[in-house]
C-alpha positions as CSV (number, residue, x, y, z in Angstrom):
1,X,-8.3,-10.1,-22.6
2,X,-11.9,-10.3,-21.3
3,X,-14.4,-10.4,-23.9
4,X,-17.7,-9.6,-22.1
5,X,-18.5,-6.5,-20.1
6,X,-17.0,-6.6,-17.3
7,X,-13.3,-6.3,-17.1
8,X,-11.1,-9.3,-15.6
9,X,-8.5,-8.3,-13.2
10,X,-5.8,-10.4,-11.1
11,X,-4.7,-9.4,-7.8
12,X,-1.8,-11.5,-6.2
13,X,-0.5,-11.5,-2.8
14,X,-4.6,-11.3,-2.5
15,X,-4.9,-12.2,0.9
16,X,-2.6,-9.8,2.5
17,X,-3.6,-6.4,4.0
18,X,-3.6,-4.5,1.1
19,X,-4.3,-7.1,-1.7
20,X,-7.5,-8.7,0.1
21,X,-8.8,-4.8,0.1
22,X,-7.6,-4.5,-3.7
23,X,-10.2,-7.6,-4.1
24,X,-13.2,-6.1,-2.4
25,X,-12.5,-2.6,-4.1
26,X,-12.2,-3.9,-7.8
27,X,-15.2,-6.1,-7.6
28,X,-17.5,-3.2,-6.0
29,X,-16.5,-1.6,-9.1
30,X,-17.6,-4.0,-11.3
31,X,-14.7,-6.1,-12.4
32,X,-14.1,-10.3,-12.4
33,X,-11.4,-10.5,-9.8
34,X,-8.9,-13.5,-10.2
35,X,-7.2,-13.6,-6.2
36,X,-4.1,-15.2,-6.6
37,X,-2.6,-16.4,-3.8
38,X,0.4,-18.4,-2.2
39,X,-1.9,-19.9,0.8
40,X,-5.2,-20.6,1.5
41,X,-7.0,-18.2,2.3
42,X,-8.6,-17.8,5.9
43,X,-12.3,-18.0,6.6
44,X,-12.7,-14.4,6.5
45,X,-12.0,-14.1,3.0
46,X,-15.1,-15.3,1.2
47,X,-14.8,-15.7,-2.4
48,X,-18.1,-13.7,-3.9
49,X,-19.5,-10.5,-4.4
50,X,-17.8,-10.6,-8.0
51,X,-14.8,-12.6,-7.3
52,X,-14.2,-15.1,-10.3
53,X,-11.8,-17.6,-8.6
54,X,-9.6,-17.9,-5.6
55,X,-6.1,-19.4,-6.8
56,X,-3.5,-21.0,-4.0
57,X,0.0,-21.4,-6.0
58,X,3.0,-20.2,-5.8
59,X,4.4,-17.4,-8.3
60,X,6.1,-19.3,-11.2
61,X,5.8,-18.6,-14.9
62,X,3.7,-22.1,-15.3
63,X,1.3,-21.2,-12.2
64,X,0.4,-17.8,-14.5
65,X,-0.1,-19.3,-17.7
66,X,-2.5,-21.7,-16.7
67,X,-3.9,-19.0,-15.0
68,X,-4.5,-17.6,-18.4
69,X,-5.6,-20.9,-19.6
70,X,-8.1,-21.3,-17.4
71,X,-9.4,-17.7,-16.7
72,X,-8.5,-15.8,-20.0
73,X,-5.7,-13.0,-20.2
74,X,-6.5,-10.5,-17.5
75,X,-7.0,-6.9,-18.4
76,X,-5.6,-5.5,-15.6
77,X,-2.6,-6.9,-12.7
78,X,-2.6,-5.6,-9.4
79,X,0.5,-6.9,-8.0
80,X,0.4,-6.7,-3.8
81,X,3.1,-9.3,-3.4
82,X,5.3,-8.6,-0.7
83,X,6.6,-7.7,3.0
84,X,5.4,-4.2,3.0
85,X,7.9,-3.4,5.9
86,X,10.9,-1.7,6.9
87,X,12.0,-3.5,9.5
88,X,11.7,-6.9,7.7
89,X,13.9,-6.2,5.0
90,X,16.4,-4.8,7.1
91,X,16.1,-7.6,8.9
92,X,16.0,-10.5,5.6
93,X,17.4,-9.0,2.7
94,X,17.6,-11.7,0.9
95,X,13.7,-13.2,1.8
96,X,12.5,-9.8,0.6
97,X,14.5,-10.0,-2.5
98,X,12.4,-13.0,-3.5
99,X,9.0,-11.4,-2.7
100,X,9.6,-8.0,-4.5
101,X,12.0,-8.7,-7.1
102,X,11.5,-11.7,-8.1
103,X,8.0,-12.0,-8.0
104,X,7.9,-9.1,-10.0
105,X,10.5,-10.5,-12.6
106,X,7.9,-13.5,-12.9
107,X,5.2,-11.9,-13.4
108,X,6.5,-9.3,-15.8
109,X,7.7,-12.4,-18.1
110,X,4.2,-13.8,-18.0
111,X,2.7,-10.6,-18.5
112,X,5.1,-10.1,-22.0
113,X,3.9,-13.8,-23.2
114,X,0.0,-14.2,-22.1
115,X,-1.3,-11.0,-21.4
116,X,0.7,-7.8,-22.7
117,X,-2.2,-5.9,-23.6
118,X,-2.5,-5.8,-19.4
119,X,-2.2,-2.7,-17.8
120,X,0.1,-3.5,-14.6
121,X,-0.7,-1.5,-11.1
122,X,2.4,-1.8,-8.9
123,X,2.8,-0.5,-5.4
124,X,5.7,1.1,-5.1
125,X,7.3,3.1,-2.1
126,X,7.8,6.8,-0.6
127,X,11.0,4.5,0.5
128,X,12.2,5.3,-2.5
129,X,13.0,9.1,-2.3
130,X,15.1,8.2,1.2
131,X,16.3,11.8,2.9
132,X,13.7,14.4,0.7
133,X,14.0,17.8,2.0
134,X,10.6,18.7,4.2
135,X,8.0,19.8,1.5
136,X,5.9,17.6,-0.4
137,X,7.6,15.6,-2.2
138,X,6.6,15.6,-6.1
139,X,7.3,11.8,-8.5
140,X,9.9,14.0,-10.2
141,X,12.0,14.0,-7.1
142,X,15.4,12.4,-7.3
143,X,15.2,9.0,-6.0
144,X,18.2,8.1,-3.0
145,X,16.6,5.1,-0.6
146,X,18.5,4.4,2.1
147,X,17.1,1.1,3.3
148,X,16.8,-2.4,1.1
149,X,13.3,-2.3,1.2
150,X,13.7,1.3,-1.1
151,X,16.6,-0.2,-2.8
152,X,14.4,-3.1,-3.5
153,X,11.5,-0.8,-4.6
154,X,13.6,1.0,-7.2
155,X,14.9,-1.8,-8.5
156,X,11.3,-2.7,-9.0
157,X,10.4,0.5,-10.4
158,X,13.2,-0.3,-12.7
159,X,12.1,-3.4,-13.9
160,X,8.8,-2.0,-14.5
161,X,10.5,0.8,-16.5
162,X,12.6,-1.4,-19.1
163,X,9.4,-4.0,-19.4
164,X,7.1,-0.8,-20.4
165,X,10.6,0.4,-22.9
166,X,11.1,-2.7,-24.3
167,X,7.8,-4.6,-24.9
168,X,5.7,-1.7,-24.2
169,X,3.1,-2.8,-21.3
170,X,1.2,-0.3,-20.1
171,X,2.4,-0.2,-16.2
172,X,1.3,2.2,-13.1
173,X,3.8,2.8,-10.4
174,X,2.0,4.0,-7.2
175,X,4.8,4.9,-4.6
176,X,2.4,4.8,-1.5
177,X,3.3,7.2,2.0
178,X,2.1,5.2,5.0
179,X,-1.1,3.4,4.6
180,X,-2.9,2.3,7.7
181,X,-6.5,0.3,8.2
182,X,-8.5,-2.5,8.5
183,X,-6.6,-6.0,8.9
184,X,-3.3,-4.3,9.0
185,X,-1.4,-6.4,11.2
186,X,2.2,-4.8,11.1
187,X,3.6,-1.6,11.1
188,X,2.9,1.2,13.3
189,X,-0.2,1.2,14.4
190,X,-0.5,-2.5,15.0
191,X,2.9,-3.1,16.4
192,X,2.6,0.1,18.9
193,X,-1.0,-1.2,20.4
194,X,-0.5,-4.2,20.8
195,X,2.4,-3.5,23.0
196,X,-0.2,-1.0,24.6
197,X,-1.4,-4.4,25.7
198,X,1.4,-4.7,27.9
199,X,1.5,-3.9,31.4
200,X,4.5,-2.5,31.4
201,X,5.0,1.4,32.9
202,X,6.3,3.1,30.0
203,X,5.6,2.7,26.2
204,X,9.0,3.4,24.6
205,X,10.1,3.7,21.3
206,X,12.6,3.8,18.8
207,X,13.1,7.2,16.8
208,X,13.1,10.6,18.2
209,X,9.2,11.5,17.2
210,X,9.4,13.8,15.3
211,X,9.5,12.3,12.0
212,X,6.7,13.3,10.1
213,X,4.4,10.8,7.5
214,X,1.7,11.4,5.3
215,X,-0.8,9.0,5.9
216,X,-3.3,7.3,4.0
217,X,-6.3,5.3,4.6
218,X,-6.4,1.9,2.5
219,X,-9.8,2.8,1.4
220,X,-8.2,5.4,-0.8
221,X,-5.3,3.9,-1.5
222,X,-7.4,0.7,-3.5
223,X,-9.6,3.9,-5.0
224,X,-6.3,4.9,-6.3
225,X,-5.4,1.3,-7.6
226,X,-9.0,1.1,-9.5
227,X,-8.7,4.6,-11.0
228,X,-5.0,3.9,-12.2
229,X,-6.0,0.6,-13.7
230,X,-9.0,2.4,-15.5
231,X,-6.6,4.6,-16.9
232,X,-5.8,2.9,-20.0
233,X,-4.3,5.5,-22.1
234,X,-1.2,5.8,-20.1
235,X,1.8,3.7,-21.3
236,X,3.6,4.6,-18.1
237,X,2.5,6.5,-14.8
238,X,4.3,7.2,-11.4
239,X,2.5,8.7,-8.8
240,X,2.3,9.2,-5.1
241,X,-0.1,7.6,-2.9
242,X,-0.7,9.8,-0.1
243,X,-3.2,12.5,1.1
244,X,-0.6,15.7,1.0
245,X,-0.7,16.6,4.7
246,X,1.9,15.2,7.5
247,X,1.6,14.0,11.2
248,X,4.5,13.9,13.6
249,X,4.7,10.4,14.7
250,X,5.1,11.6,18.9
251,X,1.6,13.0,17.5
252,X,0.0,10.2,16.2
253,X,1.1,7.8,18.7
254,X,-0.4,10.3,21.5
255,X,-3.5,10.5,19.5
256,X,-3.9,6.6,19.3
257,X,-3.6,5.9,23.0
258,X,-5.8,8.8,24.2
259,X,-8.4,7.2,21.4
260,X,-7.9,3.7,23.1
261,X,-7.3,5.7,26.3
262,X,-4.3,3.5,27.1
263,X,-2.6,5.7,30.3
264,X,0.9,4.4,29.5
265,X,3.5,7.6,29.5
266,X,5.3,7.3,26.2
267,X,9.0,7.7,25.8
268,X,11.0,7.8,22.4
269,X,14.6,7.0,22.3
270,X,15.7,10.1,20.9
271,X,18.2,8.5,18.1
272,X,16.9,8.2,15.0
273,X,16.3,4.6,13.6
274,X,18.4,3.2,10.6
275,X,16.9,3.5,7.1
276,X,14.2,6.0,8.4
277,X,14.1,9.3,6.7
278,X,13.0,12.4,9.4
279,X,10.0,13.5,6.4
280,X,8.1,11.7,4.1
281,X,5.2,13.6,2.9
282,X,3.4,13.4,-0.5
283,X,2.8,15.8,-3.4
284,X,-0.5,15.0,-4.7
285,X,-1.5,17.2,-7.1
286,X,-1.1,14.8,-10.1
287,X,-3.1,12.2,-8.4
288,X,-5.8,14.6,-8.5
289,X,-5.1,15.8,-12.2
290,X,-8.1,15.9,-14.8
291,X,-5.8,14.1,-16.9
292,X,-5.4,10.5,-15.2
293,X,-9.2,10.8,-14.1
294,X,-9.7,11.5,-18.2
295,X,-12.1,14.4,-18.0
296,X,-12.9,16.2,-20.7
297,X,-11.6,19.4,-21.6
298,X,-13.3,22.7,-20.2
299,X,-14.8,20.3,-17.3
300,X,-14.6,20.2,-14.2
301,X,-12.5,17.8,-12.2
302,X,-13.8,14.7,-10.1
303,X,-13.2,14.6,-6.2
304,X,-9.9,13.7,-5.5
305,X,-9.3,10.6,-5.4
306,X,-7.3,10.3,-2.4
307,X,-8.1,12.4,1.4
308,X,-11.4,11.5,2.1
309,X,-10.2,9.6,5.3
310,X,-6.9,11.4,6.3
311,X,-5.5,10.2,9.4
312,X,-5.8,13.8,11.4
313,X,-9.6,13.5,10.9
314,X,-10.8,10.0,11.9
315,X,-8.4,8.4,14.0
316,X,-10.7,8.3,16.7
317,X,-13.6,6.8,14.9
318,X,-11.6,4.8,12.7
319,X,-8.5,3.4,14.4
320,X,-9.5,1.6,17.7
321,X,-11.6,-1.5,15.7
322,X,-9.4,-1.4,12.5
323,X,-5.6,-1.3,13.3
324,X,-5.3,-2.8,16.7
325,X,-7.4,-5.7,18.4
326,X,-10.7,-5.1,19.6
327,X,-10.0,-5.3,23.2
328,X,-7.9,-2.0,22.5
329,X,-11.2,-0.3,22.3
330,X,-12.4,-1.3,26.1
331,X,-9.1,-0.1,27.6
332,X,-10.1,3.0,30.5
333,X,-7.5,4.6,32.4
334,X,-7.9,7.6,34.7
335,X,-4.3,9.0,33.6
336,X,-4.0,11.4,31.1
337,X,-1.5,10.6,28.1
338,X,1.7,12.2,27.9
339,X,5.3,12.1,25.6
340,X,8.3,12.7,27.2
């Protein structure tokens, strides 16, 4: 464990969408960030601004104890490694086995011999509750996925589970909604405007539309992350990453071309997509709870800690220079948008 006053922390997988935001988050809070990551980083990811050390290896039990050697036993692990998609593990079960799983498994036996005093953030999945019935779903919830990336998620959650049982590290389990933003480049919003791109007559779709997500900006979502990994008294947390309010996705993909003002009609295939649950929205009343933000008793409780950019309220602003190219922005079209 760090012995000065500011905390050490490693994030791996730190150059990926979330993990590179993890990074900038933890050290504008104050904390030596360790990046751990399987490439070299690009030139956009500069190395300061409290970053201790950028590390290109791959995710072996050797690769983290000399980590520890080197950097000193972290005191907190925020472990973005991973697809982060759907589609891809659908696609390559096995490939993202390797980066969920066993990643995980590595890092979980490293964590037991070098650093078990290290409080473990792990980004779960709202994959994980598969068909929920349409309310907000609570981390009590019975869990049912019905795609391998959720299967692969619980079994991760599980792992997590029997390493906090059996050797007692202290581990948070945030099972993020949909979480949109800067550098994303997959998933929704990236993949449906950059076929905007296209010149093609209609923008059509898989799904029927009207599934409904909760989603989350990644500048609260790495809020979240710091305020879990502050959160030391907790042996073992689950809780849901999301800002509690649902958009229909015929909604949100109408909102993103009239804010891009793409004039492409939109059609949706009407059959809903394997592995994609009609309703994912989160409960978030114990992310807000006094009691992971440790206030005192008889006190009043901080902001949330989640909401403060919900999707409904800054698409517009936010959306055409962070999730899709910048040449989205300059596209004008005299048609108006419409779903059919």
């Amino acid at each position: 464990m760090s012995t000065g006053e500011a905390k050490l922390v490693w994030v791996t997988g730190a150059t990926g969408f979330l993990g590179r935001h993890a990074v900038g988050r933890f050290a504008a809070a104050g904390w030596r960030v360790l990046a751990l990551c399987r490439r070299e980083p690009d030139a956009t990811f500069a190395v300061s601004g409290g970053i201790e050390r950028c590390v290109t290896a791959n995710w072996t039990a050797a690769a983290f104890g000399e980590a520890v050697s080197h950097f000193g036993s972290p005191d907190a692990v925020f472990h973005a490694v991973g697809a982060g998609s759907v589609g891809a593990a659908e696609r390559d079960p096995a490939a993202d086995v390797a980066t969920t799983i066993d990643s995980l498994e590595t890092l979980l036996g490293a964590l037991r011999r070098h650093a078990p005093q290290a409080r473990l953030i792990y980004p779960s999945s709202a994959a994980v509750y598969g068909n929920a019935p349409p309310r907000p779903i609570v981390e009590d919830a019975p869990v049912n996925p019905i795609s391998h990336y959720g299967r692969h998620k619980l079994r991760a959650e599980e792992l997590c589970r029997e390493a906090n049982r059996t050797d007692g590290l202290p581990i948070a389990l945030i099972r993020f909604f949909s979480v949109y933003g800067a550098e994303q480049r997959k998933l929704l919003f990236w993949e449906i405007g950059t076929r905007m791109l296209d010149d093609d007559a209609t923008l059509e779709l898989a799904g029927t539309g009207d599934e409904i997500r909760d989603f989350l900006a990644v500048e609260d979502a790495v809020d979240l992350i710091v305020l879990l990994a502050e959160a030391e008294r907790h042996k073992l947390m689950v809780v849901n990453g999301g800002t509690g309010r649902g958009t229909m996705i015929r909604d949100a993909v109408v909102a993103l071309a009239q804010a891009t003002r793409t004039c492409l009609p939109i059609r949706f295939s009407g059959a809903p997509r394997d592995g994609d649950p009609p309703y994912l929205v989160a409960d978030t009343r114990r992310a807000t709870t006094p009691v992971l933000r440790d206030t005192p008793p008889g006190c009043a409780p901080q902001p949330p800690a989640i909401g403060r950019a919900a999707f409904q309220l800054d698409l517009t602003t936010r959306l055409p220079n962070v999730a899709l190219p910048r040449a989205m922005a300059m596209i004008a079209c005299g048609r108006s948008v419409r779903a059919v």
